[in-house]
Backbone as CSV, one residue per row, in Angstrom:
resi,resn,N_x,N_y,N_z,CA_x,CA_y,CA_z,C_x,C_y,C_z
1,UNK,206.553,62.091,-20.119,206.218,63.484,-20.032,204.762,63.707,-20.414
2,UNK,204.206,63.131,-21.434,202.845,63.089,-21.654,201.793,62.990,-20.383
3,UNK,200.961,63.852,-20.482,200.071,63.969,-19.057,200.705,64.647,-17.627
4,UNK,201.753,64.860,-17.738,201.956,65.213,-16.337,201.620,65.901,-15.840
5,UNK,201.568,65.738,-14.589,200.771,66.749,-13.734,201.832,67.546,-12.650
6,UNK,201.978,68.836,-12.701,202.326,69.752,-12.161,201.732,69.951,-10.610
7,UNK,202.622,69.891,-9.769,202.557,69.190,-8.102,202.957,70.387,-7.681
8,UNK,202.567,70.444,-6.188,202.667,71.546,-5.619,204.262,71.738,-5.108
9,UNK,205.066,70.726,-5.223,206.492,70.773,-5.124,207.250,71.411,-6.341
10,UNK,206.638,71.382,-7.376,206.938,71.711,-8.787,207.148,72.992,-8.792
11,UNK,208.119,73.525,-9.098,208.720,75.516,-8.898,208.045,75.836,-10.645
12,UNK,207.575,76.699,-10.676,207.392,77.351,-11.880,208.044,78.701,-11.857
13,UNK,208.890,78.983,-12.521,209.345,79.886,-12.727,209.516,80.462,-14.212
14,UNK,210.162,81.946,-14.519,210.125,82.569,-15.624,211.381,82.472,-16.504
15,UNK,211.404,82.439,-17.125,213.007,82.414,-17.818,213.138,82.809,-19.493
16,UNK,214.381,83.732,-19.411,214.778,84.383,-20.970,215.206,83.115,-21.302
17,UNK,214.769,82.995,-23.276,215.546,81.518,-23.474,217.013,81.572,-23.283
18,UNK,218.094,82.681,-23.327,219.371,82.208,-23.398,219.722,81.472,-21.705
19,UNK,218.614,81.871,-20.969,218.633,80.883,-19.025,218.048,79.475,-19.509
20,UNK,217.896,79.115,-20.614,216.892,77.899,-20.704,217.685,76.509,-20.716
21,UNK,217.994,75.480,-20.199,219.382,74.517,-20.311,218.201,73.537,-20.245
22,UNK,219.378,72.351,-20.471,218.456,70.915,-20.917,218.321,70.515,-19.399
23,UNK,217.051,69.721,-19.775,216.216,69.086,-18.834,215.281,70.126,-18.287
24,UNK,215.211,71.431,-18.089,214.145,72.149,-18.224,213.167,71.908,-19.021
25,UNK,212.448,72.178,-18.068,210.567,72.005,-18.986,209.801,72.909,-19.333
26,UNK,209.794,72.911,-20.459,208.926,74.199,-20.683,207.453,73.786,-21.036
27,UNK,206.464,74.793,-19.927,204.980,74.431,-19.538,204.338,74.262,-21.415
28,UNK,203.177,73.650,-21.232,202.735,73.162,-22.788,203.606,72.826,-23.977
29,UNK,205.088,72.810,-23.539,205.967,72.055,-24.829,206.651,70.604,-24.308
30,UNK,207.367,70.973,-23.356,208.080,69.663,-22.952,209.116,69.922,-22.257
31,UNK,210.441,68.783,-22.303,211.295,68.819,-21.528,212.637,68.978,-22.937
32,UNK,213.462,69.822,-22.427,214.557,70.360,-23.107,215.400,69.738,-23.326
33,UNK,215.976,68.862,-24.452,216.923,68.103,-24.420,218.009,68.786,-25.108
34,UNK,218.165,69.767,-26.169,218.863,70.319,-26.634,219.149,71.643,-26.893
35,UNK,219.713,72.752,-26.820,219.829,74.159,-27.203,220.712,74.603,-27.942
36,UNK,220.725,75.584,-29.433,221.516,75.950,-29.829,221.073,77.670,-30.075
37,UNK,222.109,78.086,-30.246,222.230,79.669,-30.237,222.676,80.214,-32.077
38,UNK,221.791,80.994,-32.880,222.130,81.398,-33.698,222.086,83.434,-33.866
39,UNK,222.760,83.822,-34.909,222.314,85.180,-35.003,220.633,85.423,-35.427
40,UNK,219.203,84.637,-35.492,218.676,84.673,-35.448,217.811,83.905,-34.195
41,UNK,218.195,83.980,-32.962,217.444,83.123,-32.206,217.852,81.861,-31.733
42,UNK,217.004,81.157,-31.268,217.593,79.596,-30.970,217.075,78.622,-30.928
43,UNK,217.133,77.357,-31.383,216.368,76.445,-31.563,216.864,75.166,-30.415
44,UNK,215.527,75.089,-30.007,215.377,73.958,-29.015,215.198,72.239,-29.086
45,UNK,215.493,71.661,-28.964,215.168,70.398,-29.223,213.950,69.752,-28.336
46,UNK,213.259,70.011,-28.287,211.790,68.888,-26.958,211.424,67.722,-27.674
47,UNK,211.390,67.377,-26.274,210.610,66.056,-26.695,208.979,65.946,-26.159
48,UNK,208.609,65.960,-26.823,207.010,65.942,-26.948,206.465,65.266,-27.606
49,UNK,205.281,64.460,-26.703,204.387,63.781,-27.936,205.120,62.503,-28.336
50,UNK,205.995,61.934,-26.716,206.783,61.198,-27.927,207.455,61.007,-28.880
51,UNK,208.196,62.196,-29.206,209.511,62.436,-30.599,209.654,63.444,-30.011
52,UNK,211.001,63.596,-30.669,211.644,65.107,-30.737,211.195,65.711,-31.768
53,UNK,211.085,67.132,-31.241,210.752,68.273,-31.828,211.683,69.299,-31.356
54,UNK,211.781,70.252,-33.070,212.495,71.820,-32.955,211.454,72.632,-33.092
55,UNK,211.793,73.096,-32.112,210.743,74.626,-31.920,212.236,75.944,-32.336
56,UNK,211.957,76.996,-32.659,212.445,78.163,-32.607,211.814,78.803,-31.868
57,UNK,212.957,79.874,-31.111,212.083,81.033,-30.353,213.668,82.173,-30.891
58,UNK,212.517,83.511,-30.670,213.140,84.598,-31.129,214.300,84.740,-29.703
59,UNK,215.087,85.483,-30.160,216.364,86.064,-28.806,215.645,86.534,-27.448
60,UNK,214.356,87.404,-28.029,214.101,88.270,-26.730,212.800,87.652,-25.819
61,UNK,212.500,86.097,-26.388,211.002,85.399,-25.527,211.625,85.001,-24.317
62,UNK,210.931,85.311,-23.747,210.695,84.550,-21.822,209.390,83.446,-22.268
63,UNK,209.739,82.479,-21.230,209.471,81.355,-21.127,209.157,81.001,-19.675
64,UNK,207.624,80.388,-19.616,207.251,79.545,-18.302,208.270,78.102,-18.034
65,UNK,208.486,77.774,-16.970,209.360,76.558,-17.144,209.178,75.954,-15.501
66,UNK,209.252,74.398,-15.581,209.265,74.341,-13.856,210.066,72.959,-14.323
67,UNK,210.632,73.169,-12.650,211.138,72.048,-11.863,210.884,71.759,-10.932
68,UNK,210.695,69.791,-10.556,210.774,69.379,-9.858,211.723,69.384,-8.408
């Protein structure tokens, strides 16, 4: 995932996080391996950078995201 380059086949589209499912990519974080849902929001699992990482996002963020 490091470096990739975004191709003109590549859909970018918009998305509320509760539309966000694994293997989605979200532009400048990564690719989605995990999602959970709390009464505060939801935390994502990416992998970026080579490790996994949790990001939080609030209930009501939209998100850039593309697929191949």
């Amino acid at each position: 995932m490091l470096n990739t380059t975004i191709t003109l086949n590549d859909q970018i589209v918009k998305k509320h996080i509760a539309e966000i499912e694994p293997t989605d990519r979200i532009i400048n974080l990564g690719e989605v391996l995990e999602i959970e849902s709390d009464d505060y929001g939801f935390s994502c699992v990416i992998f970026r950078l080579n490790q996994k990482q949790v990001v939080r996002f609030l209930s009501d963020e939209v998100l850039w995201c593309y697929k191949s």
